[in-house]
TIPAGU-654935 format. One record per residue (C-alpha): residue number from 1; x, y, z. Coordinates in pm, 1 decimal. Layout:
<atoms>
ATOM     i         c1         c2         c3
ATOM   NUM          X          Y          Z
...
</atoms>
This chain:
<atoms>
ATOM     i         c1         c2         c3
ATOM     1    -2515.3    -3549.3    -1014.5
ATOM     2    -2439.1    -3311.8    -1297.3
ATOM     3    -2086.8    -3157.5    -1288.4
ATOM     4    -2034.0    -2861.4    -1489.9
ATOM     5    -1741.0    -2706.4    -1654.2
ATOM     6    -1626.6    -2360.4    -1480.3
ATOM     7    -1490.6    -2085.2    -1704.5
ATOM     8    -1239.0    -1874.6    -1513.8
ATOM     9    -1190.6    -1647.5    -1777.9
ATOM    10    -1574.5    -1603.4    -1732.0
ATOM    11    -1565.5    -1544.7    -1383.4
ATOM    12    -1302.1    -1270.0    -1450.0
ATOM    13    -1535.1    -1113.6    -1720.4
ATOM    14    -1815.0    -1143.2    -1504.9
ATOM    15    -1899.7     -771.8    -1321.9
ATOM    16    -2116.9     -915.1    -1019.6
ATOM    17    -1785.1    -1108.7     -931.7
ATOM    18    -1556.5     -865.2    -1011.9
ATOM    19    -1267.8    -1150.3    -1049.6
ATOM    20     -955.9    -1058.4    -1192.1
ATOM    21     -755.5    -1144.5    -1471.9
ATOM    22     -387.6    -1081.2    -1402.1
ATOM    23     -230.8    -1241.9    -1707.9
ATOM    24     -250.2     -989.6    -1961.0
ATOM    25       -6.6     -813.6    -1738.6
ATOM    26      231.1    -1023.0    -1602.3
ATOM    27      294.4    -1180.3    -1909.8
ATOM    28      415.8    -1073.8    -2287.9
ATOM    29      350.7    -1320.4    -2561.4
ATOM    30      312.6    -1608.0    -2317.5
ATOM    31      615.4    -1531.3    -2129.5
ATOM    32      662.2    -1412.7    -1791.0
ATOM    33      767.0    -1087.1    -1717.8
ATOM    34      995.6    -1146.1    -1421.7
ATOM    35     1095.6     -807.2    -1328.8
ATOM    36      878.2     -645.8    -1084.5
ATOM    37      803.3     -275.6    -1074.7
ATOM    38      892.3     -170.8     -679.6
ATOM    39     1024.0     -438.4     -418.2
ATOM    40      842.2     -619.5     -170.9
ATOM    41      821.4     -287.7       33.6
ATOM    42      523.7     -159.3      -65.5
ATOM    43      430.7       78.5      187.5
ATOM    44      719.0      270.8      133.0
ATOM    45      749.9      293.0     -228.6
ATOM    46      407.9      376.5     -345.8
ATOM    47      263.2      688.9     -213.1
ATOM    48     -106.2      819.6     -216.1
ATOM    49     -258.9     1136.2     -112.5
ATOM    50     -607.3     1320.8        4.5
ATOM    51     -821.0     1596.8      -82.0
ATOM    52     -871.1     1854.5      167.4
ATOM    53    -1164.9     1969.4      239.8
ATOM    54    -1341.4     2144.3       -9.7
ATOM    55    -1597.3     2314.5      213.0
ATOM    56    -1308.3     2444.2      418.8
ATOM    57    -1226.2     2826.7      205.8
ATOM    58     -886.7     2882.8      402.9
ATOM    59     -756.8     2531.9      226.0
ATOM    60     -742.8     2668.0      -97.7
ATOM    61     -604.9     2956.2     -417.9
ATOM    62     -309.9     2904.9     -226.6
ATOM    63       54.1     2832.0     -330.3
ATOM    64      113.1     2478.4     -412.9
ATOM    65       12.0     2308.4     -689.7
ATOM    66     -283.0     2029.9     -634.2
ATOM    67     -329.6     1756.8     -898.6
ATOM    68     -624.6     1720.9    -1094.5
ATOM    69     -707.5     1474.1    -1356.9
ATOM    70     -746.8     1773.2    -1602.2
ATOM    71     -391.8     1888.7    -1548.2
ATOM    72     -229.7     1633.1    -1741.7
ATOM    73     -164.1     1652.4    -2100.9
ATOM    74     -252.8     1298.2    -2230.0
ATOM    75      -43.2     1395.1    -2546.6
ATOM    76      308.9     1336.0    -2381.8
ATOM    77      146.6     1246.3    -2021.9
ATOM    78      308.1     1470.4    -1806.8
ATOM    79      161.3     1762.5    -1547.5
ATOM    80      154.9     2116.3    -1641.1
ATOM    81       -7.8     2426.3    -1516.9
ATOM    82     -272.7     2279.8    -1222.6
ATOM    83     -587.2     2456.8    -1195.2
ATOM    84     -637.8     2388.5     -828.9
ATOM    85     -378.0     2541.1     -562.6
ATOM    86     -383.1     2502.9     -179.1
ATOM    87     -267.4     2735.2      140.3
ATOM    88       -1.6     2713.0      431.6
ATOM    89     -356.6     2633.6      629.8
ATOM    90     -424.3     2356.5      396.2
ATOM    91      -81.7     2169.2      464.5
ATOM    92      -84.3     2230.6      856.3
ATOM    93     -422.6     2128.6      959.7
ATOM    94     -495.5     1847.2      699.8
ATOM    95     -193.0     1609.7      829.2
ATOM    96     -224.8     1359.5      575.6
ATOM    97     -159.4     1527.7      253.1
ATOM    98      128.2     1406.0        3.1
ATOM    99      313.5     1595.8     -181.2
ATOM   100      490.5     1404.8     -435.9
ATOM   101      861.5     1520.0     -565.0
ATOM   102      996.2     1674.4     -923.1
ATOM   103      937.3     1457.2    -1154.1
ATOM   104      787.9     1211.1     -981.9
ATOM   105      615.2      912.2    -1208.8
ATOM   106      227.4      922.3    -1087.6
ATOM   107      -61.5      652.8    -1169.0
ATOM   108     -404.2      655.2    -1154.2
ATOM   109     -570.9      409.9     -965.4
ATOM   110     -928.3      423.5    -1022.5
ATOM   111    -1185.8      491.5    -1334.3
ATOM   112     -828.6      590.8    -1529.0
ATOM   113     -653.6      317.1    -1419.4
ATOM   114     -290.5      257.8    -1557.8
ATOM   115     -293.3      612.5    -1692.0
ATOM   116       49.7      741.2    -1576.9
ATOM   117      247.6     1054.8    -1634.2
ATOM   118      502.0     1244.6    -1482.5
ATOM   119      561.5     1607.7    -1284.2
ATOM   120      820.7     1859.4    -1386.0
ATOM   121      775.1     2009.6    -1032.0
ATOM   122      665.7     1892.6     -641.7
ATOM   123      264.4     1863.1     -654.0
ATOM   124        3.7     1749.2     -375.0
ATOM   125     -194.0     1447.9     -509.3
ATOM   126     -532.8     1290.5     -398.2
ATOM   127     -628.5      973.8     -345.1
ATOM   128     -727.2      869.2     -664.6
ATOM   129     -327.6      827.3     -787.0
ATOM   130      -23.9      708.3     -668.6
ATOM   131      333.0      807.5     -663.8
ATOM   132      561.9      558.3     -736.4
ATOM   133      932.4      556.1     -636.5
ATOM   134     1082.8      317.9     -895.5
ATOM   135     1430.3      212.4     -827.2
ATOM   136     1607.9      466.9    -1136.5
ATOM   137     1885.8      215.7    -1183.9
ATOM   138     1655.7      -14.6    -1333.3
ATOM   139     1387.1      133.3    -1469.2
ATOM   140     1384.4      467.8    -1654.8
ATOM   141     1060.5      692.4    -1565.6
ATOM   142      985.3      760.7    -1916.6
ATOM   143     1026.0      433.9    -2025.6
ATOM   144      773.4      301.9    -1740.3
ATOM   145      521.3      598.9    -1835.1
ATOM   146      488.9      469.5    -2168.7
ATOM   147      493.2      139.6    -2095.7
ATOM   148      218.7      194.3    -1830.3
ATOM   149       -9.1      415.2    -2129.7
ATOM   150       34.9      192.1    -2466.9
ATOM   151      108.1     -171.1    -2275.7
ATOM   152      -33.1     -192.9    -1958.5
ATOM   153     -337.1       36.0    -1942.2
ATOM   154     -491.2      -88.8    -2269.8
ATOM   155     -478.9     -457.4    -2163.7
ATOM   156     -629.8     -359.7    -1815.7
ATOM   157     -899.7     -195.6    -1978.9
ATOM   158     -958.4     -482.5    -2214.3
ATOM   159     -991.4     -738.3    -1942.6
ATOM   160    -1046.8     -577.5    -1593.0
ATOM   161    -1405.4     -491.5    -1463.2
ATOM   162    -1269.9     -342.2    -1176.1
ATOM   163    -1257.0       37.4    -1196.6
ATOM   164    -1015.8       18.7     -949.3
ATOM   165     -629.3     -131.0     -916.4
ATOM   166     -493.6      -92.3     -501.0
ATOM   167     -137.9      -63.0     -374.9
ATOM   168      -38.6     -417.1     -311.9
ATOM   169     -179.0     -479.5     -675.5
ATOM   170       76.5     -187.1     -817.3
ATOM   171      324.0     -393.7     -583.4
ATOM   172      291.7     -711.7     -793.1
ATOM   173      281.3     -553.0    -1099.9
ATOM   174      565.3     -668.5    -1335.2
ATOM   175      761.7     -496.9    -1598.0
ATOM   176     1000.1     -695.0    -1896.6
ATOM   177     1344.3     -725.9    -1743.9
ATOM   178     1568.8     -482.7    -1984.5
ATOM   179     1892.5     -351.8    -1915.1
ATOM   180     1860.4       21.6    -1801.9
ATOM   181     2125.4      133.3    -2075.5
ATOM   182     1864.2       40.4    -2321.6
ATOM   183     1621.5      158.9    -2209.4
ATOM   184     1807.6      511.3    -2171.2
ATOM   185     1875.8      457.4    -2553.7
ATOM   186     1522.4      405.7    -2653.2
ATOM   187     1448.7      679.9    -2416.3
ATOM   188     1645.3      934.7    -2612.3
ATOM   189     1438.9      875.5    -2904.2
ATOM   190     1125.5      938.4    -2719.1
ATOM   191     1228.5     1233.0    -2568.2
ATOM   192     1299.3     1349.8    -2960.8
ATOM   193      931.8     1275.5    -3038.2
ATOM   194      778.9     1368.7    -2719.3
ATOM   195      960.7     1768.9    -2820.3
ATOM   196      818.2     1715.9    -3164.7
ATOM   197      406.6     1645.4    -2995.1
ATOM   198      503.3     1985.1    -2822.9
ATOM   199      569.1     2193.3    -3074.4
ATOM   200      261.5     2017.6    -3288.4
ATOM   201       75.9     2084.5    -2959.2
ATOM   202      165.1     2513.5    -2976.5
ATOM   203      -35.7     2460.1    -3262.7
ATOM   204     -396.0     2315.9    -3114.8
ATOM   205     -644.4     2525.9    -2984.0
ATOM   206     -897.1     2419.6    -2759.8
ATOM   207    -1258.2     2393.1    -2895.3
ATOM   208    -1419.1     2574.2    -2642.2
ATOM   209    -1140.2     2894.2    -2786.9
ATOM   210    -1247.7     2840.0    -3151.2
ATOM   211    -1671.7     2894.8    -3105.4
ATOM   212    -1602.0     3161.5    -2827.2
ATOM   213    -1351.1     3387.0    -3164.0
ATOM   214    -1580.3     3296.1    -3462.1
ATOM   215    -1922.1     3410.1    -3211.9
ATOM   216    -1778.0     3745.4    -3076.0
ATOM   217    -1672.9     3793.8    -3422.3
ATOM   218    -1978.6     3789.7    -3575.6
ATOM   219    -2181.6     3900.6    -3287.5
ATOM   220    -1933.6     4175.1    -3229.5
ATOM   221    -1889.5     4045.1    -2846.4
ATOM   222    -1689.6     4225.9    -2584.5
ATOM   223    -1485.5     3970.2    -2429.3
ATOM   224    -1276.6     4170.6    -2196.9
ATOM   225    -1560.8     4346.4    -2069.4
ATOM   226    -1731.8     3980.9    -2031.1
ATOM   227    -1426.5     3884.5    -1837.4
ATOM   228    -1375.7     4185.7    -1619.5
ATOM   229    -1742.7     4150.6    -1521.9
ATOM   230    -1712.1     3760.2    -1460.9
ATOM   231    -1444.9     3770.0    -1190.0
ATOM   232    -1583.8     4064.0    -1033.6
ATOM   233    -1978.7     4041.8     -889.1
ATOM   234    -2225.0     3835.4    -1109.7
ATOM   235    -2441.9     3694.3     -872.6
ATOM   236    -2747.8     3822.0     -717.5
ATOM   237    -2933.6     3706.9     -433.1
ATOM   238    -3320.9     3709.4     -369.8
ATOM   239    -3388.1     3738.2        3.5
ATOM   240    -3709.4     3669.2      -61.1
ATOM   241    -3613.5     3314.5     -140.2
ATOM   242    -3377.0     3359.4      145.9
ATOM   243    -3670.6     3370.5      395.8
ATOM   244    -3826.4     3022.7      316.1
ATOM   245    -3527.2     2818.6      393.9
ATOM   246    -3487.7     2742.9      711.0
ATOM   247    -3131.3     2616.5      680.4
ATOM   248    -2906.2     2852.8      451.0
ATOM   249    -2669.2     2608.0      344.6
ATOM   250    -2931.0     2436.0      163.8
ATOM   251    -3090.7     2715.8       34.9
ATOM   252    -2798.3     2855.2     -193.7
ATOM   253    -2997.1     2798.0     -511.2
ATOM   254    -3150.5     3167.3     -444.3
ATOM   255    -2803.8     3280.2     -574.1
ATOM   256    -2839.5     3377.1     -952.3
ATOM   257    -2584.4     3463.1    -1214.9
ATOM   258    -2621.0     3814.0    -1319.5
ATOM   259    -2430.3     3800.7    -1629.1
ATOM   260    -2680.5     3878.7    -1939.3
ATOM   261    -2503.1     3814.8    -2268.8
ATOM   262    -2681.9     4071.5    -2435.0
ATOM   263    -2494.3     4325.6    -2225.9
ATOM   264    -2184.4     4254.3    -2430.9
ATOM   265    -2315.4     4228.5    -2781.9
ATOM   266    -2270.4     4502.7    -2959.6
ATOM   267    -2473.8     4456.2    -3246.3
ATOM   268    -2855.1     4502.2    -3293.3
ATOM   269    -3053.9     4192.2    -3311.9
ATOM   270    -3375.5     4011.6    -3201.9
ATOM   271    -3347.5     3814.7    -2901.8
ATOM   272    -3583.2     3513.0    -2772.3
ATOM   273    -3570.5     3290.5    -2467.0
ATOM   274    -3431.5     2975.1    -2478.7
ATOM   275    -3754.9     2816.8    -2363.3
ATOM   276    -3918.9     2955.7    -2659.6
ATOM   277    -3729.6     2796.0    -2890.1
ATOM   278    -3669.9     2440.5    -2689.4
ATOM   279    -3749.9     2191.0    -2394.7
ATOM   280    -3464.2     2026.5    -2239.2
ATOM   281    -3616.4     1640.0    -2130.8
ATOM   282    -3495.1     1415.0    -1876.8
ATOM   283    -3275.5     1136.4    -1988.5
ATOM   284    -3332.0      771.9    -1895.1
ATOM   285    -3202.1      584.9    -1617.4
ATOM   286    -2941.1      289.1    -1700.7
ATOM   287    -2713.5      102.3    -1396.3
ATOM   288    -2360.8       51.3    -1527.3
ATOM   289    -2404.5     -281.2    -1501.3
ATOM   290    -2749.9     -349.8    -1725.9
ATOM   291    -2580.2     -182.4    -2008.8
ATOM   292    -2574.7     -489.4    -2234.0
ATOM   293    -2295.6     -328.7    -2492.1
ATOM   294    -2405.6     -324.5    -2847.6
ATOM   295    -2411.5      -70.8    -3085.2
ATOM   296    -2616.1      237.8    -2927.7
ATOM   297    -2382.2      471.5    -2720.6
ATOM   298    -2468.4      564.4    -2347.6
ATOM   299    -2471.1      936.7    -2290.0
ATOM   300    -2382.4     1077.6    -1929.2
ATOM   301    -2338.0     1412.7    -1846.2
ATOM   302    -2001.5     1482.0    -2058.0
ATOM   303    -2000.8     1257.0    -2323.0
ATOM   304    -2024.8      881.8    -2422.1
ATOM   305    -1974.6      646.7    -2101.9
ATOM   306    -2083.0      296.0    -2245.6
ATOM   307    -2294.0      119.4    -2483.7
ATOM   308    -2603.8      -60.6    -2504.6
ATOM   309    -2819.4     -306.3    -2725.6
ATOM   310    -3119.8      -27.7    -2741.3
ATOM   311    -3167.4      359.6    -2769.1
ATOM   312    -3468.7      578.9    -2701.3
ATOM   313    -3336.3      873.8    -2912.2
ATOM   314    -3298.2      884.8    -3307.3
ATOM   315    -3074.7     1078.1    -3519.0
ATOM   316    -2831.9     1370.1    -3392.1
ATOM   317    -2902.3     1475.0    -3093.5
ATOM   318    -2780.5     1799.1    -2830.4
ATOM   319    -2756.1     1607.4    -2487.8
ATOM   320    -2693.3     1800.7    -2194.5
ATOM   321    -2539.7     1776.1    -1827.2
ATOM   322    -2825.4     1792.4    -1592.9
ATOM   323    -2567.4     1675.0    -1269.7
ATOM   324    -2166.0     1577.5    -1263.8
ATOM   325    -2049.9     1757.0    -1561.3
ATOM   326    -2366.8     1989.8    -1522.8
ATOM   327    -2387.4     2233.0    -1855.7
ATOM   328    -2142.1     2028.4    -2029.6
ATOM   329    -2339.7     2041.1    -2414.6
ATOM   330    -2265.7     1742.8    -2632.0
ATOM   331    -2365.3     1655.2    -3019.3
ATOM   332    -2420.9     1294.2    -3044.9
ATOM   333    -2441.6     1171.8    -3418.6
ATOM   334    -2611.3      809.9    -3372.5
ATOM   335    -2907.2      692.8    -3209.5
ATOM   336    -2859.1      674.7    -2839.2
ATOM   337    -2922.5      651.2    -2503.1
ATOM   338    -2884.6      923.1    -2267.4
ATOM   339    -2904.4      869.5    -1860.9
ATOM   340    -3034.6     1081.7    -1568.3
ATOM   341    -2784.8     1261.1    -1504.2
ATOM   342    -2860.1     1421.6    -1890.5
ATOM   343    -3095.8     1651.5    -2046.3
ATOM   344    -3156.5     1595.7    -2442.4
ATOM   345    -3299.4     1871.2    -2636.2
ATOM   346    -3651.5     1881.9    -2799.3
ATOM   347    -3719.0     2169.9    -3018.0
ATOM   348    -4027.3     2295.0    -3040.2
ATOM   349    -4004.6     2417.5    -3400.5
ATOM   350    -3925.0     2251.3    -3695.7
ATOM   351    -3689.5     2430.5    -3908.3
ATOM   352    -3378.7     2425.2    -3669.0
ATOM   353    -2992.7     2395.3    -3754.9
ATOM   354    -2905.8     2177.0    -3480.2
ATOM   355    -2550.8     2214.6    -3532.7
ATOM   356    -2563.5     2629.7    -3497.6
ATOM   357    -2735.8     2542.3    -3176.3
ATOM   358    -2476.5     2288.5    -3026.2
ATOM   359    -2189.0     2575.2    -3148.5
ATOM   360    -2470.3     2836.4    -2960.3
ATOM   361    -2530.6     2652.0    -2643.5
ATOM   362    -2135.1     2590.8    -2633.2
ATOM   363    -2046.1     2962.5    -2656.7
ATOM   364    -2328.1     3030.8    -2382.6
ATOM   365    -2201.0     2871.6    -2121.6
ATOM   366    -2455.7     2720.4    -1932.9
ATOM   367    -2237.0     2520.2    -1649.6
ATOM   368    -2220.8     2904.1    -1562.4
ATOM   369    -2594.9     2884.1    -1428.7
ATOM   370    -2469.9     2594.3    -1181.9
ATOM   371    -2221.9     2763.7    -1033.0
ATOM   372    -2371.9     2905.7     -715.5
ATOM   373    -2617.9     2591.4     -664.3
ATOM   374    -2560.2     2356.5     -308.3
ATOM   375    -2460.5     2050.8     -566.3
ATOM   376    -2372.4     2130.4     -902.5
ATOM   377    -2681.3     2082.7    -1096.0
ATOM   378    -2828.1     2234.5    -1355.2
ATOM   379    -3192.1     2382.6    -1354.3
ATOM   380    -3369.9     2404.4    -1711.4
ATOM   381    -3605.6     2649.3    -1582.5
ATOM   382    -3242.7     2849.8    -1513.6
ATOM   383    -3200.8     2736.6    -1915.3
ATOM   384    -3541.6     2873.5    -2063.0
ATOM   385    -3489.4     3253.8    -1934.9
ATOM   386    -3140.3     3285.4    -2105.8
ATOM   387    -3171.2     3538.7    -2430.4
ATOM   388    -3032.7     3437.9    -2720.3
ATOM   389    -3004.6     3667.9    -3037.7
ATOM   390    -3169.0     3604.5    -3343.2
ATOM   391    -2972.4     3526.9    -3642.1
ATOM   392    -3053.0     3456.5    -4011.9
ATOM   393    -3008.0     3094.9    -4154.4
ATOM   394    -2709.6     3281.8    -4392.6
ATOM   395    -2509.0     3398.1    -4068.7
ATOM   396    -2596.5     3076.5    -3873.8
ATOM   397    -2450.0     2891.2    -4192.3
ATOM   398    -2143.8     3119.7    -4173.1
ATOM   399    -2052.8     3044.3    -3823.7
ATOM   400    -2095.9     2697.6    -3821.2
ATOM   401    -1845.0     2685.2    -4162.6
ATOM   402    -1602.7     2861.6    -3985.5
ATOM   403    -1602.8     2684.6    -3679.2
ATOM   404    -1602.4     2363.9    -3894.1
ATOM   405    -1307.8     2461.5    -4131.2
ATOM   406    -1078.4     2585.3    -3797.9
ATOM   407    -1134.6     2223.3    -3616.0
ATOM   408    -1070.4     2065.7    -3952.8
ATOM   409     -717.3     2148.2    -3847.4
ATOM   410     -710.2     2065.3    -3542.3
ATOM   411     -812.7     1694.0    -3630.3
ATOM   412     -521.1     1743.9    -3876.9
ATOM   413     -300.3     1791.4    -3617.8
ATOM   414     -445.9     1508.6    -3357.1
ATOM   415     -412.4     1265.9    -3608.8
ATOM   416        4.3     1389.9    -3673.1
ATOM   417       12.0     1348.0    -3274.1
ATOM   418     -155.3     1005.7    -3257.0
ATOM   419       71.2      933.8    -3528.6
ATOM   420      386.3     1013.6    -3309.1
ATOM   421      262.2      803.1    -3013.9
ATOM   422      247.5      498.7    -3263.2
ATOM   423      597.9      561.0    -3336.0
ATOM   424      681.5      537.5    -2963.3
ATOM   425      442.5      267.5    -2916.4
ATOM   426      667.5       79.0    -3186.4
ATOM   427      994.0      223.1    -2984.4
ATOM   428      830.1       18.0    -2649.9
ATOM   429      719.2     -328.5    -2828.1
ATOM   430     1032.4     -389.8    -3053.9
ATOM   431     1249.6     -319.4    -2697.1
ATOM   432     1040.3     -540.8    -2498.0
ATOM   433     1002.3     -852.2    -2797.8
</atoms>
């Protein structure tokens, strides 16, 4: 009989077992960290939530905040304005939503896992996070939100398969055993750098900001009227198409946007459809788990989401959201691999600036043509009828400069943020050594 050595580490590693590996977080430098994060009472000290119904209109643009991943600022990890908001109705008929306190300390607990921040006011989470009621005389909330962000989440990520980390697991989770008055001290000093990320943060704009200013600029755009025409009525509805479903509710794809950007252009130019110009293909299926790492990235529906040891596109490439993240345009630099739930770009003619288009598909908007679908989807039929206008290679040139040179500084200023959190990553490790 053969008897073969087992591998535990392996097994942890291994996804089809799913095992795993606690020690990276229970222990610092080969010691044990004896000081857990909430007593044995778990129930009562870590807190989850739900989502109310969604389908359900009355449950929501209400008055109280409702947490979504979005709504934290990753720069100082803490919740500001929410996007989402739900009613009186919400609260009274959905009996099991939680709404955590001011400033409570929150954690993710799945795809984000260990990513933890805090509230400056009382917010309804889901079910994807917990709030956790730390005893304050020993453990300082920013402390632990730091701790959970540059310690704990990057070893998780480094060893766990699991996407997902439960309640009794938070319950055993362990923290090094410091005396609270130093940790208020170190605290102090990353309150100090967490003001100076704000005020560095009054200085970012978002990217999506940038390519909408330098294209009305040049295109001579009217925003406002845009605007004022976007939250009013932009859809139409064909009731032709109506009359061959025999079930409404799956039939909402007859809703169009109405919103034609050369309405708002006030300049005179050539236009062309989209489909003229370009054919959007269907990316390539690939399971989480037969992505075999390497050096190609994996491109889903809003960005990078793993890598593998083979690609079936070369060079840069526009990849699009086809479902999840449906319109979401992304420029991908390397050969790569893009999934199903993608579209990548073929151009039909040769002499393209692929860049200009990226910056042009971005301005468009096209998660704007999912809106009004059953599940958010996006149709590249919907894709080929948009207009675009028609500009020389000198203006294309010009806007894709400007747009360069402005996030130029913002990467200037990412990199003076990034260098703050290493400073209070330093802060963390020299009090816990």
């Amino acid at each position: 009989m053969v008897i073969k050595n087992i591998n535990f580490t392996d097994f942890a590693l291994d996804p089809k077992l799913g095992i795993k590996d606690y020690s990276v977080i229970h222990h610092k430098n080969g010691i044990p960290l004896k000081f857990f994060l909430v007593d044995k009472d778990v129930t009562n000290q870590i807190k989850s939530g739900r989502t109310p119904s969604k389908f359900n209109e009355e449950y929501w643009n209400g008055d109280y905040d409702f947490l979504t991943m979005q709504d934290v600022d990753t720069s100082i990890f803490k919740v500001g304005e929410t996007s989402e908001k739900i009613t009186d109705v919400a609260i009274e008929e959905e009996k099991t939503l939680y709404q955590a306190p001011e400033n409570a300390l929150i954690v993710s607990n799945a795809m984000t896992v260990g990513l933890a921040f805090t509230t400056d006011k009382p917010i309804f989470i889901n079910q994807n996070v917990f709030h956790i009621n730390i005893d304050e005389t020993k453990i300082n909330k920013v402390f632990a939100k730091w701790y959970f962000n540059l310690i704990f989440r990057p070893n998780f990520e480094s060893v766990f398969v699991s996407k997902y980390f439960s309640k009794d697991e938070y319950g055993f989770l362990k923290m090094p055993n410091i005396k609270i008055e130093q940790q208020n001290k170190v605290c102090l000093k990353i309150i100090d750098i967490e003001n100076e990320i704000i005020k560095l943060n009054d200085n970012k704009k978002k990217t999506q900001a940038i390519i909408d200013k330098i294209f009305s600029k040049i295109l001579n755009f009217d925003y406002s009227k845009y605007w004022q025409d976007k939250t009013s009525s932009i859809t139409s509805i064909s009731l032709n198409d109506m009359s061959c479903h025999k079930d409404i509710r799956m039939g909402l794809g007859v809703i169009k946007a109405n919103i034609n950007y050369r309405d708002y252009i006030n300049r005179q130019f050539d236009y062309i459809q989209i489909g003229k110009i370009l054919s959007l293909e269907y990316g390539t299926g690939l399971p989480e788990n037969k992505r075999e790492g390497g050096d190609f990235p994996v491109i889903g529906a809003n960005g990078i989401v793993g890598y593998h040891n083979d690609y079936i596109l070369e060079g840069t490439q526009i990849i699009i959201g086809r479902k999840g993240s449906a319109g979401e345009v992304n420029l991908i630099y390397d050969n790569c691999f893009p999934i199903d739930t993608t579209f990548y770009v073929n151009f039909k003619i040769s002499d393209i600036y692929i860049k200009y288009f990226y910056y042009l598909l971005k301005f468009m908007r096209l998660s704007q043509l999912t809106l009004f679908k059953g599940v958010p989807g996006l149709n590249r039929f919907d894709v080929y009828d948009v207009y675009i206008p028609c500009l020389n290679k000198t203006e294309q040139n010009e806007i894709v400069s400007k747009i360069d040179k402005e996030l130029l500084v913002q990467d200037k200023i990412n990199e003076q943020i990034k260098g703050k959190r290493e400073d209070i990553k330093k802060l963390i490790e020299e009090s816990i050594k």
